[in-house]
C-alpha positions in Angstrom: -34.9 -59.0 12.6 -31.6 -58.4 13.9 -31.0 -55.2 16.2 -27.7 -53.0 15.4 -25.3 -53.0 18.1 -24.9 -50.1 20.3 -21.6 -48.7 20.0 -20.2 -46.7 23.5 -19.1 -43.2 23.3 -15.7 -42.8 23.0 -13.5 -40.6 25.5 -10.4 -38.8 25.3 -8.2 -41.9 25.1 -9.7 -43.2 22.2 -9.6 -40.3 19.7 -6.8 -38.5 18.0 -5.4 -35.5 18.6 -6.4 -32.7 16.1 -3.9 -31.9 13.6 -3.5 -28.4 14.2 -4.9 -25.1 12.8 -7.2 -25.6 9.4 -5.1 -25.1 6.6 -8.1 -22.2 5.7 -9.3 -20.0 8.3 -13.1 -19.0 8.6 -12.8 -15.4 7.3 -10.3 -16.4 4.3 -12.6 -19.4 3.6 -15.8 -16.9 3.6 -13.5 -14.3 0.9 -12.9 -17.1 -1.3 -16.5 -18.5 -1.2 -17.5 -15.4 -2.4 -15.3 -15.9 -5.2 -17.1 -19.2 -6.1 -20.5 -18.4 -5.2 -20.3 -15.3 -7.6 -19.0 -17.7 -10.9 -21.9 -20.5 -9.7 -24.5 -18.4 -11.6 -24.2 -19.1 -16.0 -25.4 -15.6 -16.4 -22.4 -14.1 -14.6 -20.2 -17.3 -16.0 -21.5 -15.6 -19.6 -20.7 -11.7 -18.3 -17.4 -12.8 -16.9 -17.3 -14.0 -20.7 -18.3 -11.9 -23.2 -16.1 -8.8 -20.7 -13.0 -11.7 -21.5 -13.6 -12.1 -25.4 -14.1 -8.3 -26.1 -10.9 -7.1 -28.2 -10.8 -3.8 -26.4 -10.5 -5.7 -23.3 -13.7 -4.1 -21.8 -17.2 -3.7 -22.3 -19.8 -1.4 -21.2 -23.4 -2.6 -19.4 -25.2 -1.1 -23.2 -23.6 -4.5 -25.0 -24.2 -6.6 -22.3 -28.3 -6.9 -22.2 -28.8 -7.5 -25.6 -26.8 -11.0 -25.7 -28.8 -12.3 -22.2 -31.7 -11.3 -22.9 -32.0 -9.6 -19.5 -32.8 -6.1 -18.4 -30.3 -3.1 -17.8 -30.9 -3.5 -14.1 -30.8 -7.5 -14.0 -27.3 -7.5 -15.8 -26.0 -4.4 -14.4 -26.7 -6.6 -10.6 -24.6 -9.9 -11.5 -21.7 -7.4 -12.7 -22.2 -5.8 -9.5 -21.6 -9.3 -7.9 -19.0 -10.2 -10.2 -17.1 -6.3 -8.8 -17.2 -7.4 -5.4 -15.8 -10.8 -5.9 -13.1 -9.0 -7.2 -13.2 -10.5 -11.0 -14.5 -7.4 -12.9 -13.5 -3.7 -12.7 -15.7 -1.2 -13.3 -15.1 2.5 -14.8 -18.4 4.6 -14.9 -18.2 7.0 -18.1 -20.8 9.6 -18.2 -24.1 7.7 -18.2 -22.6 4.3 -18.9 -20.2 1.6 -17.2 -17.5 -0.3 -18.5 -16.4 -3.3 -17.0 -12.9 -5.0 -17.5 -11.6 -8.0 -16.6 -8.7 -7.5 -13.3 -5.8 -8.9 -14.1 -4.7 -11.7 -12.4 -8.2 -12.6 -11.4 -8.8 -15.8 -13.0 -5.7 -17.2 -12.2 -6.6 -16.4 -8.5 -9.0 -18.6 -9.0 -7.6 -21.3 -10.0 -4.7 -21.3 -7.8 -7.4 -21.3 -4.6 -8.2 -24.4 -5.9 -4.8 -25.5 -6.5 -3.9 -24.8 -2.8 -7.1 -26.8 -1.1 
């Protein structure tokens, strides 16, 4: 059997000097994560969806369970998610919300990954 050299640490002479700033900072990095980490479920992927497809250009929570198979609550929590990532708008009409897509917002996506 054969041992694996040993390699020395290296010092300051033998390493590069960094680059410069990231080309994404922490807190921008964390924003769009949220983003991602928000279309990384297929329930909220089919949400994000069915709100796209609809011909009125919204739909309210009531047409969303049914298609899932999930409860009021249980959908009602991924749009929730899908709000905050800033993909879905929501307008609350009497008992009911209706959810729309935001304009613009999945081209946002697309161009973060475009600018990586």
């Amino acid at each position: 059997m054969t041992a694996l050299p040993t390699l020395a640490p290296a010092n300051g002479q033998d390493c590069c000097e960094p680059t410069g700033q990231p080309a994404l900072g922490a807190e921008e990095a964390k924003r769009k994560a949220m983003v991602f980490k928000a279309l990384a479920d297929p329930n909220r992927l089919r949400l994000l969806s069915m709100v796209k497809a609809e011909s009125s250009g919204e739909s309210c929570v009531c047409d969303l369970t049914e298609p899932l198979g999930l409860g009021q609550p249980t959908v009602s929590h991924h749009l929730k998610i899908l709000v905050d990532a800033g993909l879905l708008h929501r307008e609350k009409r009497g008992t009911w919300a209706y959810y729309s897509l935001v304009p613009g917002a999945l081209d946002g996506v697309a161009g973060i990954l475009a600018k990586l």
